[in-house]
ZADOSE-523487 format. One line per 10 residues: number of its first residue (from 1); their letters; for each residue x, y, z of C-alpha. Coordinates in nm, 4 decimals. Layout:
BEGIN
NUM	A	X,Y,Z; ...
This chain:
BEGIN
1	XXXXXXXXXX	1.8925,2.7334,-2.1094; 1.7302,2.4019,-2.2469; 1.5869,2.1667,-2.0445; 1.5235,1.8136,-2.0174; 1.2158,1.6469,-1.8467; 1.2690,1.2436,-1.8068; 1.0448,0.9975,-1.6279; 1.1977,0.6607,-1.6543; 0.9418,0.3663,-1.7174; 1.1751,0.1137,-1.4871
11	XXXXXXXXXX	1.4681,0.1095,-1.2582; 1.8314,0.0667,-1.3810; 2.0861,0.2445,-1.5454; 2.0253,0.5068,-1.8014; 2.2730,0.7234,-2.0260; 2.1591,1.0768,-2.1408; 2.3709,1.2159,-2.4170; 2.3552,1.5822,-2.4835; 2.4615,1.7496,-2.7997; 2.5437,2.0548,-2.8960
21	XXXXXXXXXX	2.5316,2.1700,-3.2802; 2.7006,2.5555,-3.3751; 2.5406,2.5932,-3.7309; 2.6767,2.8581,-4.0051; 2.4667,2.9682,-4.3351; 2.8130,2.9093,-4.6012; 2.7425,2.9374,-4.9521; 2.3877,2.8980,-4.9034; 2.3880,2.5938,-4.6763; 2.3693,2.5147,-4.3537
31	XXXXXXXXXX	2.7048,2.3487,-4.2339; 2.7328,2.2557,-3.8746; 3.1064,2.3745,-3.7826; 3.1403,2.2787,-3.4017; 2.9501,2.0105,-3.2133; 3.0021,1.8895,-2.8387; 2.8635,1.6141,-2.6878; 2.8485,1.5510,-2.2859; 2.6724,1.2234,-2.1860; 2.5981,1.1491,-1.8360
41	XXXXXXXXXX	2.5019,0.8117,-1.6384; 2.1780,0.7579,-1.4050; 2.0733,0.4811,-1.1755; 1.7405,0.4795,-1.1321; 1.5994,0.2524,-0.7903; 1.3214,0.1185,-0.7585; 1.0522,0.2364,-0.5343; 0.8214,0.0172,-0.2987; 0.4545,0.0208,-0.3910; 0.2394,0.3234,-0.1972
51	XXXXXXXXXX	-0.1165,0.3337,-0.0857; -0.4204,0.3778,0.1483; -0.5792,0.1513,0.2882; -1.0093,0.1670,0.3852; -1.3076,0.0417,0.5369; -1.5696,-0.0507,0.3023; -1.7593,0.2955,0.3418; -1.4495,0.4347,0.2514; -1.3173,0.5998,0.5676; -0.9291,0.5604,0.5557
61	XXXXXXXXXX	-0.7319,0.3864,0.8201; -0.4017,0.3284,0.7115; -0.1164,0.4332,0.4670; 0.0978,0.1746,0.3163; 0.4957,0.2824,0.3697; 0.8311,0.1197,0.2442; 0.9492,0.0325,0.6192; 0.7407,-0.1139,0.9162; 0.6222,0.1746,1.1429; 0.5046,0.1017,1.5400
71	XXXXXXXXXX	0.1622,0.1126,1.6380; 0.2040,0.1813,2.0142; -0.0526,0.4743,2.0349; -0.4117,0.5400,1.9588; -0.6469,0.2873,1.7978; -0.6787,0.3637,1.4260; -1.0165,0.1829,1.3881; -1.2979,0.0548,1.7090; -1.5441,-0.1703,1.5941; -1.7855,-0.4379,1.8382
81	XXXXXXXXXX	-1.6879,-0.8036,1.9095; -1.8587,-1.0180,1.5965; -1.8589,-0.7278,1.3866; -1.7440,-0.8055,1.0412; -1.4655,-0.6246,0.9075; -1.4199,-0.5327,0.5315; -1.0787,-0.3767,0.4573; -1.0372,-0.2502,0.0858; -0.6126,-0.1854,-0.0002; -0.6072,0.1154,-0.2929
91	XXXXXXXXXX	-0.1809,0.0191,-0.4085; -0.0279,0.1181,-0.6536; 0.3091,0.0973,-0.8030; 0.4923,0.3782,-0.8994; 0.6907,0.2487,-1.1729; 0.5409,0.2389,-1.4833; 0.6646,-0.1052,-1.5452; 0.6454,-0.2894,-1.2496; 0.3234,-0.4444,-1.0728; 0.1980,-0.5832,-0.7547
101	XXXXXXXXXX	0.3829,-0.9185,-0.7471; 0.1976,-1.0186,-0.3864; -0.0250,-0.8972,-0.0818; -0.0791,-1.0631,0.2695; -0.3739,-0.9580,0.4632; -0.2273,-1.0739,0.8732; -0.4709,-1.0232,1.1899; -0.3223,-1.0717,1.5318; -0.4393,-1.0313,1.8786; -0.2681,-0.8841,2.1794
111	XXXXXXXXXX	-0.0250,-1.1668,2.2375; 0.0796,-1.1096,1.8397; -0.1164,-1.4745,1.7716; -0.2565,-1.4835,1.4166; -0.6487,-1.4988,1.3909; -0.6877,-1.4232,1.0226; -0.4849,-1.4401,0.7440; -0.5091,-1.4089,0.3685; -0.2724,-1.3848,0.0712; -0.2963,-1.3751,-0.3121
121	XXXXXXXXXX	-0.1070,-1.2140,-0.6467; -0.1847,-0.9471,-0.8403; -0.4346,-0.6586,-0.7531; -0.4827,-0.6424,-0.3442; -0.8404,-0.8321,-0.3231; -1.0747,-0.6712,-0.0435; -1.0359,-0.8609,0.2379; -1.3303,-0.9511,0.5434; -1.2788,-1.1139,0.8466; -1.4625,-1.1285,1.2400
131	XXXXXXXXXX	-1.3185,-1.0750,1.5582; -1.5125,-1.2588,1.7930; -1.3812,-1.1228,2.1266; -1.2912,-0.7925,2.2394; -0.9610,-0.6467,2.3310; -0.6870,-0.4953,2.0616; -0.5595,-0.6224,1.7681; -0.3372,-0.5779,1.4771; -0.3782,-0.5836,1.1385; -0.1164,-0.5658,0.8309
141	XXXXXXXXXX	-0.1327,-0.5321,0.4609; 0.1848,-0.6427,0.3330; 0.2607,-0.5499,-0.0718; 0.5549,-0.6832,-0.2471; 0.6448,-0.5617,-0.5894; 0.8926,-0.8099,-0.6783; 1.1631,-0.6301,-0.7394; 1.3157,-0.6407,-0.3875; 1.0721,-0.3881,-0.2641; 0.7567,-0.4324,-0.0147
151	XXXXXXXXXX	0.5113,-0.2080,0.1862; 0.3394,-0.2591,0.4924; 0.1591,-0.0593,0.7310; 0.0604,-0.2545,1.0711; -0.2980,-0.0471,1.2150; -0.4664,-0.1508,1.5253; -0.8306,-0.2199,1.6097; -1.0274,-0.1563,1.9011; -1.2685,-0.4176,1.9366; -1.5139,-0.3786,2.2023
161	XXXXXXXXXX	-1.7618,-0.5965,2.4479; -2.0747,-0.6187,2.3718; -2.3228,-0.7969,2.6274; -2.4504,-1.1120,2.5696; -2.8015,-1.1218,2.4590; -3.0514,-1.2788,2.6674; -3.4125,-1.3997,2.7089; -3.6633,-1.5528,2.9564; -3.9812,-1.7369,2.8702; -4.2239,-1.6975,3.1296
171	XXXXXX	-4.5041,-1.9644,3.1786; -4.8200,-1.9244,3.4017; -4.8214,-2.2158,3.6632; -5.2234,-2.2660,3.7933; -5.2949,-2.2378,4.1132; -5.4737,-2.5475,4.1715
């Protein structure tokens, strides 16, 4: 049996015709005496841009995924208070034709108030920010393809305390 290997470039609707030829040697010639053909229709959907997303070392925190998942358990990152933060997002479309139409970049805090926030076009730009107090926080990368399709993937920080820094400058007082 024949078979037939098709990666479409782009969603939408696609018609495969097959055809099959029954060929005869007459009189020295090939002559095709019975041909079939069978078509059949596809619809092909789009699929939401995929991806990782890192630290700047490298270490991975987060996956990007077509729905919203909850980030009730462990902390996926723990960094200290007034640490800065570089997050790099690897995305990537899986359609051939289609690119990253937008990215947000959201931090929140505990009460879900935005600290940080960043947005742009095209390729997901690395993106650093500081928390300045300790406690938990979220952070999303949001990736829209344009084509009715977005990713996001919320991850949550640790951030803990670190103790204030002090100093004492001692001066001799006579004795006079």
């Amino acid at each position: 049996a024949d078979t037939l290997d098709f990666t479409p470039e782009n969603e939408g609707d696609y018609r495969i015709v097959f055809t099959k030829a029954v060929a005869e040697l007459i009189d020295s010639e090939i002559q095709f005496v019975d041909r079939h053909s069978d078509d059949m229709r596809l619809r092909v959907t789009n699929s939401a841009p995929s991806g990782s997303i890192s630290s700047s070392s490298g270490s991975p925190i987060a996956g990007l995924a077509a729905s919203e998942s909850s980030n009730s358990g462990p902390a996926d990152l723990s960094v200290s208070e007034g640490s800065v933060l570089e997050l790099v997002g690897d995305v990537f479309d899986p359609g051939r034709l289609d690119v990253i139409a937008s990215y947000q970049w959201i931090a929140r805090d505990e009460s879900g108030v935005i600290i940080d926030q960043v947005s742009g076009s095209g390729a997901v730009e690395p993106w650093s920010f500081s928390i300045a107090d300790d406690g938990r926080y979220e952070v999303t990368l949001t990736v829209d393809d344009g084509v009715d399709s977005a990713s996001t993937d919320p991850f949550v920080i640790d951030v803990t305390n670190v103790l204030p820094e002090t100093s004492a400058q001692v001066t001799p007082v006579s004795a006079d």
